[in-house]
C-alpha positions in Angstrom: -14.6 137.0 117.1 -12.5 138.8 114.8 -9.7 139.1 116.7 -10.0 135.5 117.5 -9.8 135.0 113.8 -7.3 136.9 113.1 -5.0 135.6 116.1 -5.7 132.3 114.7 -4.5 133.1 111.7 -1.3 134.4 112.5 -0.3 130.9 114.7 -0.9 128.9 111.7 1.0 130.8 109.6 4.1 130.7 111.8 3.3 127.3 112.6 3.7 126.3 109.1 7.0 128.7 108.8 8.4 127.2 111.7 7.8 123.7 110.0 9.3 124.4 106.4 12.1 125.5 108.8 12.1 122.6 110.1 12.3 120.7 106.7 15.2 122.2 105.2 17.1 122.1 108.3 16.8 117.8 108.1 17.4 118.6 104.4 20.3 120.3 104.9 21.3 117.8 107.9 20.9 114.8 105.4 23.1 116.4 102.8 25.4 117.2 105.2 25.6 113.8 106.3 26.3 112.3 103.1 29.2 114.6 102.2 30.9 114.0 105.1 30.5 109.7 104.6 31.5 110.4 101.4 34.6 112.5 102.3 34.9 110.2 105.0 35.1 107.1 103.0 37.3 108.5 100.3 40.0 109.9 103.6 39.5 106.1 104.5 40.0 105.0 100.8 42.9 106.9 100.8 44.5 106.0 103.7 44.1 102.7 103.1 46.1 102.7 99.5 49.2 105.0 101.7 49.4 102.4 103.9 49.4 99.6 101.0 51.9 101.2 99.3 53.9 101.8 102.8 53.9 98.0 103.5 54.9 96.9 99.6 57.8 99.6 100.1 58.7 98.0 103.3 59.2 94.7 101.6 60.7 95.5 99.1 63.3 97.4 100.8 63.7 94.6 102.8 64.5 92.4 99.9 66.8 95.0 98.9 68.8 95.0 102.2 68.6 91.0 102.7 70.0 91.0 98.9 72.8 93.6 99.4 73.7 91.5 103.1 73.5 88.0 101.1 76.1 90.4 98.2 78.5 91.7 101.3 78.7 87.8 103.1 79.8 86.9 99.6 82.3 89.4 99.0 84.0 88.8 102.7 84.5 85.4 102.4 85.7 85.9 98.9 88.2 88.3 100.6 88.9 85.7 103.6 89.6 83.0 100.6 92.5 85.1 99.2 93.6 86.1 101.9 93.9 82.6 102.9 95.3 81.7 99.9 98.0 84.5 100.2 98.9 83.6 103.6 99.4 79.7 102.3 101.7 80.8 99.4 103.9 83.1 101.3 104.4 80.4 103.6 105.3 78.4 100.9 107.6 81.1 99.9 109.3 81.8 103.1 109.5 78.3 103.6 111.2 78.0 99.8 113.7 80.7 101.2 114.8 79.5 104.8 115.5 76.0 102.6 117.6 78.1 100.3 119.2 79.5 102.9 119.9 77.1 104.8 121.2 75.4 101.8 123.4 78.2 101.2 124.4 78.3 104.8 125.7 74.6 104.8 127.8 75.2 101.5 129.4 78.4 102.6 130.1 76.2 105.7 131.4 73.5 104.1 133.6 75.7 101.8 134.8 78.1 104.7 135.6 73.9 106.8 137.7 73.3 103.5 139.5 76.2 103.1 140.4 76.5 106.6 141.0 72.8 107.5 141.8 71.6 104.2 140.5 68.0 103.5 140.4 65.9 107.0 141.1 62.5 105.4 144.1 64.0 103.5 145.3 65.6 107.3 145.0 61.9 108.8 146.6 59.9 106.1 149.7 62.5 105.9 150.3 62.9 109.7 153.7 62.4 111.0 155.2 59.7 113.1 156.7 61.2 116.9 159.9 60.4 115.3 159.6 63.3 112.6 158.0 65.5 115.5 160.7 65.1 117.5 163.0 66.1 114.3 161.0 69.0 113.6 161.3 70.5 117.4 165.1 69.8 116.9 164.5 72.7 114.1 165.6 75.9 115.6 164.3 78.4 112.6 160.4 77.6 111.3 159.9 78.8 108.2 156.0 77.5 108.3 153.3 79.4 108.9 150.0 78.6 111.8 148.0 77.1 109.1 150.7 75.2 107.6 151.3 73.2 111.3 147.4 72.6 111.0 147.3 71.4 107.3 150.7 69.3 107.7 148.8 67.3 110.7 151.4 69.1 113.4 148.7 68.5 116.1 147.5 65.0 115.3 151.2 63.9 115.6 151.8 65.0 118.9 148.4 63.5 120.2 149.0 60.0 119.2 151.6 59.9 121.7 150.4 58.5 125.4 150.3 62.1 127.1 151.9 62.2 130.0 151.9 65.3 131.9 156.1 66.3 131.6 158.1 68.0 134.5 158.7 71.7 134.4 162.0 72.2 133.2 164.1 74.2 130.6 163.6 71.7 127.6 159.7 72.0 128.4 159.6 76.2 128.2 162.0 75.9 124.9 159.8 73.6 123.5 156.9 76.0 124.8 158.6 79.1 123.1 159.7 77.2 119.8 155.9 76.2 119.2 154.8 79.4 119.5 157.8 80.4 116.7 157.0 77.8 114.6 153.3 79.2 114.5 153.7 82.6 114.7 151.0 83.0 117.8 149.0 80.2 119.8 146.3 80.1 122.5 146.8 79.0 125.9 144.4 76.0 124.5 146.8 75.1 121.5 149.8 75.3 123.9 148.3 72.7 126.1 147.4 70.1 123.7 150.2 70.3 121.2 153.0 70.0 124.2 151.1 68.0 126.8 150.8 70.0 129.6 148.1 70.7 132.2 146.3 74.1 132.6 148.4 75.0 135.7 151.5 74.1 134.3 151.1 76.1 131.2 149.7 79.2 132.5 153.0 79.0 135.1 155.4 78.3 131.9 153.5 81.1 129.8 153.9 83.9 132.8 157.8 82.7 133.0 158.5 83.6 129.7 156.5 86.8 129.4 158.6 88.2 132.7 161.7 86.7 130.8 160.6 89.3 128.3 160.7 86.2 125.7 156.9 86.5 125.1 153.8 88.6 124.7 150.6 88.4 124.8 148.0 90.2 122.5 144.1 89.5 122.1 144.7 85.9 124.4 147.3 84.6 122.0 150.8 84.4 122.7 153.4 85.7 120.1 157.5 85.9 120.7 158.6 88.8 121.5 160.8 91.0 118.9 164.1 91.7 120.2 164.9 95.6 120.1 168.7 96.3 118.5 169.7 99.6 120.7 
């Protein structure tokens, strides 16, 4: 009986051992469940402010960038606008130039025409009758110069007459050869209108003289030929 007792004893005891075990391991449990929702909600707690903050960040810097795009459209078609407006004025001042120019180019043209020419109304109201052409091929000397047979209407004269196309003969290669004199050098073109001939005709005319030795030619103009004293 005593040992009955005694063994009886000894469960209860770590019966009731095993049970305050028990109790402070769901005390320790519950604690340890509460720290952890509580570190748990402030993780949450926290998280959700980072991401706040993240989103307001994101806007703004979006602002930002839309701002600074909205700043650089701006500035390029301020840029395009002067440029535009550059382009348009150095038109206007190339255009201003070419007109100058151009201006310039017609008076040094018209200067250079009355130099050379002379004045053309003044040519046609002094220009000789055939009679005083005829007297001034009688001439056997000239003492007048190329321009002077241009400014004294030499060539006018001679084309008021009906052309007729004149045989080849020794009066036509005198006459040939005294034009040339009288104007120290002509072209096979000035030759041709001033006496009346064809092409043909004074080409054949020219090439006479020139084996004649009477006449050269230099730079397709036809001058008399200086006679060497030996």
């Amino acid at each position: 009986m005593a040992l009955n007792n005694l063994w009886e004893q000894e469960r209860s005891q770590r019966l009731q051992i095993t049970a305050e075990r028990r109790q402070k391991v769901n005390q320790w449990k519950q604690l340890t469940q509460k720290e952890l929702q509580l570190q748990a909600d402030l993780l949450h707690q926290e998280l959700s402010n980072s991401l706040t903050s993240l989103h307001n960040n994101r806007k703004l810097q979006q602002q930002q960038f839309q701002q600074e795009i909205v700043e650089r459209q701006l500035e390029i078609l301020q840029i395009k606008t002067d440029v535009c407006q550059r382009q348009q004025e150095y038109r206007q001042q190339r255009a201003a130039k070419a007109q100058a120019l151009f201006q310039d180019l017609q008076n040094f043209r018209a200067i250079l025409h009355k130099n050379v020419w002379g004045d053309c109304s003044h040519e046609q109201a002094v220009s000789p009758t055939p009679a005083k052409k005829e007297k001034l091929l009688a001439v056997p000397k000239w003492s007048t110069s190329r321009s002077g047979i241009k400014a004294t209407g030499f060539r006018p004269a001679v084309n008021t007459i009906t052309r007729k196309v004149p045989a080849l003969n020794a009066d036509t290669k005198s006459k040939v050869q005294q034009y040339i004199q009288q104007a120290q050098g002509a072209t096979l073109t000035e030759i041709e209108e001033v006496i009346g001939l064809t092409r043909v005709q004074t080409i054949d005319i020219l090439r006479s003289l020139i084996k004649q030795g009477l006449l050269e030619q230099r730079d397709r103009q036809y001058f008399i030929r200086q006679q060497v004293i030996s």
